[in-house]
Each structure stands twice: as structure tokens, then as C-alpha cells.
C-alpha positions in Angstrom: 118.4 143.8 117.8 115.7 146.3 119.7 114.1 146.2 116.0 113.4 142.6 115.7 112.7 142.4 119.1 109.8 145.3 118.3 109.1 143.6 115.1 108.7 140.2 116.3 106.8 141.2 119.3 104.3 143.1 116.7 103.7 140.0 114.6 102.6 138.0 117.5 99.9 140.7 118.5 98.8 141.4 115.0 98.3 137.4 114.2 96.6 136.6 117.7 93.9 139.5 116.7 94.1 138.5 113.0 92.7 134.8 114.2 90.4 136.1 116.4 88.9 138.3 113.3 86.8 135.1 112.0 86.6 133.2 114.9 82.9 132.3 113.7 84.2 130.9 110.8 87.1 129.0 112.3 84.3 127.2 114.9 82.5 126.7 111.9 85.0 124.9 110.1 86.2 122.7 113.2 82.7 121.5 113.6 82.5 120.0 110.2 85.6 118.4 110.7 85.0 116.6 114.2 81.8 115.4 112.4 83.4 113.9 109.4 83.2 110.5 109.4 86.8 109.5 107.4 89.8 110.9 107.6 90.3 112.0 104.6 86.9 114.3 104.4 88.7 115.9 107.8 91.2 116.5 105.7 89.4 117.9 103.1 87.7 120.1 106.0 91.6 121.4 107.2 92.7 122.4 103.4 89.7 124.7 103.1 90.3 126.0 106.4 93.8 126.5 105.3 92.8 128.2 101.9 90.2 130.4 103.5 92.9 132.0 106.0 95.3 132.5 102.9 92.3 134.6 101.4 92.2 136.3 104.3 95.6 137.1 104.8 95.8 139.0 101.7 93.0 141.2 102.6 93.7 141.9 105.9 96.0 145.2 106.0 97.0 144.4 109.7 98.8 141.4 108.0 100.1 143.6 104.4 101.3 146.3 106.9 103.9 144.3 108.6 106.4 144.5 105.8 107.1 147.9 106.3 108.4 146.8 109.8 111.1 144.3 108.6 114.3 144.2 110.4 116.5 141.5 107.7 116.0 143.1 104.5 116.1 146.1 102.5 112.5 148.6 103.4 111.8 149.1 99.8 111.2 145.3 99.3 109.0 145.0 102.3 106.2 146.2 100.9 105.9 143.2 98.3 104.6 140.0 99.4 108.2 138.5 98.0 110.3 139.7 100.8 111.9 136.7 102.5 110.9 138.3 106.0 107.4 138.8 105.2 107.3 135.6 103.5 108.1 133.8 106.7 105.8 135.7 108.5 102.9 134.3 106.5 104.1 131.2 106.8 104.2 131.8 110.6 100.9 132.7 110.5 99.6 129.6 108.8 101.5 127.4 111.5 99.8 129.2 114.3 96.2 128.9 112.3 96.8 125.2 112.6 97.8 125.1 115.4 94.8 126.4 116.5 92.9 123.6 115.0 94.6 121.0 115.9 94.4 122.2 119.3 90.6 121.4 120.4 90.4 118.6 117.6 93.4 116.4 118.3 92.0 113.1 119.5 89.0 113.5 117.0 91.9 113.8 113.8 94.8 111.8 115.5 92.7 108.5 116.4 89.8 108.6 114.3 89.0 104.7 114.8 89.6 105.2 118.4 90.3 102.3 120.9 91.2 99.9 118.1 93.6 102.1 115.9 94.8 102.9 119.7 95.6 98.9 120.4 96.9 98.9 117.1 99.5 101.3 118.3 100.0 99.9 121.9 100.6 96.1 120.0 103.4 97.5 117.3 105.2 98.9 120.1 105.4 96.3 122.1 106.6 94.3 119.3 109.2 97.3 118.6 110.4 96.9 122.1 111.1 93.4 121.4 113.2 94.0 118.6 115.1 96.2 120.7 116.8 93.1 122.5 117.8 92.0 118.7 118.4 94.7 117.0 122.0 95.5 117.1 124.2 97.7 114.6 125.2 94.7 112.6 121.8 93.3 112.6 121.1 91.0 109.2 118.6 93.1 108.3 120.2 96.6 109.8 123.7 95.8 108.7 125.1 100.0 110.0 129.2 100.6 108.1 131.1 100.0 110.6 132.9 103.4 110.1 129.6 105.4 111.7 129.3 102.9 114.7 131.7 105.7 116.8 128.8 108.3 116.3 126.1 105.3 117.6 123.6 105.9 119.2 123.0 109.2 117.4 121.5 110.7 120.8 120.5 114.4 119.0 118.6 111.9 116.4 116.7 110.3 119.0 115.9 113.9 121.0 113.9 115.1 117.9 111.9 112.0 117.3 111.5 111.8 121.1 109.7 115.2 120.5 106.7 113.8 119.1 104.2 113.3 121.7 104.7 116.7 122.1 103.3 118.2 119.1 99.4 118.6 118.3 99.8 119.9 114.9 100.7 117.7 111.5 103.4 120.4 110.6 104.5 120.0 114.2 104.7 116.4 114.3 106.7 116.5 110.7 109.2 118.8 112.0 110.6 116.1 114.3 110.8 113.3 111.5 112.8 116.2 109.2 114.9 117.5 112.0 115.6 113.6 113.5 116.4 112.9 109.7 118.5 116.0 108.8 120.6 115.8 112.1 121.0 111.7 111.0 122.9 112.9 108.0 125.4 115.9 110.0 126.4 112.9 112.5 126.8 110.6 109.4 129.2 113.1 107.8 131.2 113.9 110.7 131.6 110.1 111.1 132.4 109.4 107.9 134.8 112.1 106.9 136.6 112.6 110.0 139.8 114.6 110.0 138.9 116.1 106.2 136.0 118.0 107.6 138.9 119.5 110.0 141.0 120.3 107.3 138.4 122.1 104.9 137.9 119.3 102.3 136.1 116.9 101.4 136.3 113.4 99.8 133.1 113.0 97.8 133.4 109.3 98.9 132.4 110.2 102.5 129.5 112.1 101.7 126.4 109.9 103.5 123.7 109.0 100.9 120.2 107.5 101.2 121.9 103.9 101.6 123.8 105.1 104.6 121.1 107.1 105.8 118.0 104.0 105.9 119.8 101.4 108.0 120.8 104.2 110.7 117.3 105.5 110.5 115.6 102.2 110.8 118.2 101.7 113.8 117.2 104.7 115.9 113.3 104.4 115.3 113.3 101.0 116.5 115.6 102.5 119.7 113.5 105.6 120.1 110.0 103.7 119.6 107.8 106.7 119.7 104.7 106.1 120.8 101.6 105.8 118.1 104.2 105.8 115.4 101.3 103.9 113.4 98.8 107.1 113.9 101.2 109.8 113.8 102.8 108.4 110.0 98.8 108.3 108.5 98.2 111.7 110.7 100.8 113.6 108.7 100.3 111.3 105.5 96.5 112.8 106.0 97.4 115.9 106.5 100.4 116.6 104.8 100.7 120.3 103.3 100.0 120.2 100.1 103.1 122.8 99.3 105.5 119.6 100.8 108.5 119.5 98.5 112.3 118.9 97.9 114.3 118.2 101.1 111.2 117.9 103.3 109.5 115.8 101.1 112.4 113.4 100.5 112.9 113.3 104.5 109.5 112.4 105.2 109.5 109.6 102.4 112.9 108.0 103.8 111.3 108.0 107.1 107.8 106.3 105.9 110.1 103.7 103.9 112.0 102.8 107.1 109.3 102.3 109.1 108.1 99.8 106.6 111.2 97.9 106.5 110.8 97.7 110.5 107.3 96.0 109.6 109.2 93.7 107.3 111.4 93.1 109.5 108.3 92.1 112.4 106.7 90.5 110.3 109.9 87.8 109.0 110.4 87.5 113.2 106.9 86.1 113.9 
């Protein structure tokens, strides 16, 4: 315990002085992005960023050195970029480097057609919030099985997506929609197997799938209405990591598909 505590405490010194190394370059790189005129050359802007800290990380010996300081697997692996631990230290380090980015260039990246991508935002949650009044769990177009309605409203769904405003940072903002989307599917199995997951089995009938998941999901969005759902869905879609795949990626795809069915949905009420 005193190791990881020592270990963990290391990382966080040796990546704050590791950022700081080519702070020229990371001003540098921020610039050109605030003065990109579409979103997409900002995001061209990030991915070099992104690429140029990789190159650094493997040259930096302040970085390389940490393996020898892991605490969760065995010291003759730690030298070798494959350990787990020093695996998730890189990607730790990537996180805070855009962070840092995100940081002092929010409102430039988040609302890059300002006041009327804003109002854009501002009118579909108004409309959301009169869907609300409609939108029960046996809604036409929502139609929830009636045997997850016990688990409804799905309250530890809702407190990730409520967590949006709250991140700066793409990965940040993406880690609520796959959190909000992977606790959706815990609360559908409980609710759908019941007693069995008491008993150790299971009954691969009860096992939630996508067509489960998408009417829940479209149920607590519209419930939850984050605000600037709009921006945040191209902010992510914009700056997505390239690396995105498997479970995240099929999260994040359910979620973009259920917030177009809400616009379906809007747009049949008008």
C-alpha cells in the first residue's frame, strides 16, 4: 500500500515536470488551434499535439524510468513498455496532456460557431424539457419491458450523464456517456434476472441486449437533458481518440443513435 502510494505520488510529479519540458511547443500548438477556422483543422491541430507528446514520451527517461517503480506486477516486466502498469501510466499521461489543452481552449473548441450553435443548444433543450411531460416508460415511441420498470428511473445512469458540464476534455466528456451507458446495462441485468443473479446462474434469456439497452437510454437522456447535448456529441465526434474501439466505441455509437431517435421523435411532435 505505502508503495503505490510512493509510486503514484512519483508519477504525478514526474508528468507535471514532463509537460512543463515543452511548454513552448504546447503554446505553440494551442495557438494554431484557437486560430483554426473549422473544427475539424482544430482537430487536426489536437492529433499532432497528441502524436508529438507520444514522441516525447518515449524519449523522455523521467517517463521510461517509472517502470522500475511498479507496485502491480512483476519488476522484471517493468522495464518494457508492455507492462499493464506502465501502460496505464502512459495513458495517464496522455489524459492529463489533454487536459491541459482543453483547459485554456474550451469555449474556442466546444462552441466554435458561438452564439448560434449556443441557441441551437438552448432551443433543443427546451424542446427536450417538453418531451419530458410525454415521455413516459410506455411511451409509443419509448415502449421500456415492463420487467425493468422496478429499476426506473436508473438514478446512477442519470449521475454520470449529469457529470457532463463538468468535464473540459473530449476523453472527459466521453467517460460519462460510457459510464451512463455501462451502468444502464448492470441495472438492466439485475432487473431482468432477478433472483438467478442471487443464485449464481444465469438464464441467457435475461441477459439485456442493445434492444433493451436503446429505449432505456433514450428514456434517461430525455430525463437527464444535459445541457449542450448538441455541442458536446460533435465535440467528442471531433475529437474522438483515434485509438476508440470495442466496448467504448459501441457505447458511444448507442448513445449517438439514441439521441437521434430523440430528434425523430421532436421532430414527428412538431
Amino acid at each position: 500500500m505505502k508503495h503505490q502510494f510512493f509510486y503514484e505520488s512519483l508519477a504525478s510529479l514526474v508528468t507535471a515536470n514532463f509537460l512543463r519540458s515543452f511548454d513552448e511547443q504546447f503554446r505553440e500548438y494551442r495557438r494554431r488551434s484557437r486560430e483554426a477556422p473549422m473544427a475539424d483543422e482544430k482537430a487536426e491541430v489536437f492529433y499532432e499535439y497528441c502524436e508529438f507528446v507520444n514522441e516525447r514520451m518515449v524519449e523522455d527517461m523521467s517517463i521510461q524510468t517509472l517502470g522500475i517503480n511498479h507496485s502491480s506486477c512483476d519488476e522484471r516486466e517493468c522495464v518494457s513498455n508492455e507492462c499493464p502498469s506502465m501502460e496505464a501510466h502512459l495513458k495517464e499521461v496522455l489524459r492529463l496532456a489533454e487536459v491541459n489543452f482543453f483547459s485554456l481552449l474550451f469555449n474556442n473548441a466546444f462552441l466554435p460557431n458561438g452564439d448560434a450553435q449556443l441557441q441551437k443548444d438552448v432551443m433543443f433543450r427546451q424542446r427536450l424539457n417538453e418531451l419530458q411531460v410525454t415521455a413516459s416508460l410506455d411511451h409509443p415511441d419509448i415502449q421500456i419491458p415492463a420487467r425493468y420498470h422496478r429499476e426506473a428511473p436508473w438514478t446512477p445512469a442519470q449521475y454520470h450523464l449529469n457529470l457532463l458540464p463538468a468535464f473540459k476534455s473530449p476523453s472527459g466528456k466521453l467517460s460519462c456517456v460510457i459510464s451512463c451507458v455501462f451502468t444502464i446495462f448492470k441495472l438492466l441485468f439485475v432487473g431482468a434476472s432477478g433472483l438467478t443473479v442471487l443464485d449464481g446462474t444465469t438464464d441467457e434469456s435475461s441477459v439485456p441486449g442493445a434492444d433493451d439497452l436503446m429505449p432505456v437510454l433514450i428514456y434517461i437522456i430525455i430525463h437527464c437533458n444535459p445541457p449542450n447535448l448538441l455541442s458536446t456529441i460533435e465535440y467528442i465526434n471531433y475529437f474522438l481518440p483515434r485509438n476508440i474501439s470495442g466496448q467504448d466505441q459501441y457505447m458511444w455509437m448507442q448513445f449517438s443513435g439514441a439521441v437521434e431517435f430523440i430528434k425523430t421523435m421532436l421532430q414527428r411532435s412538431t
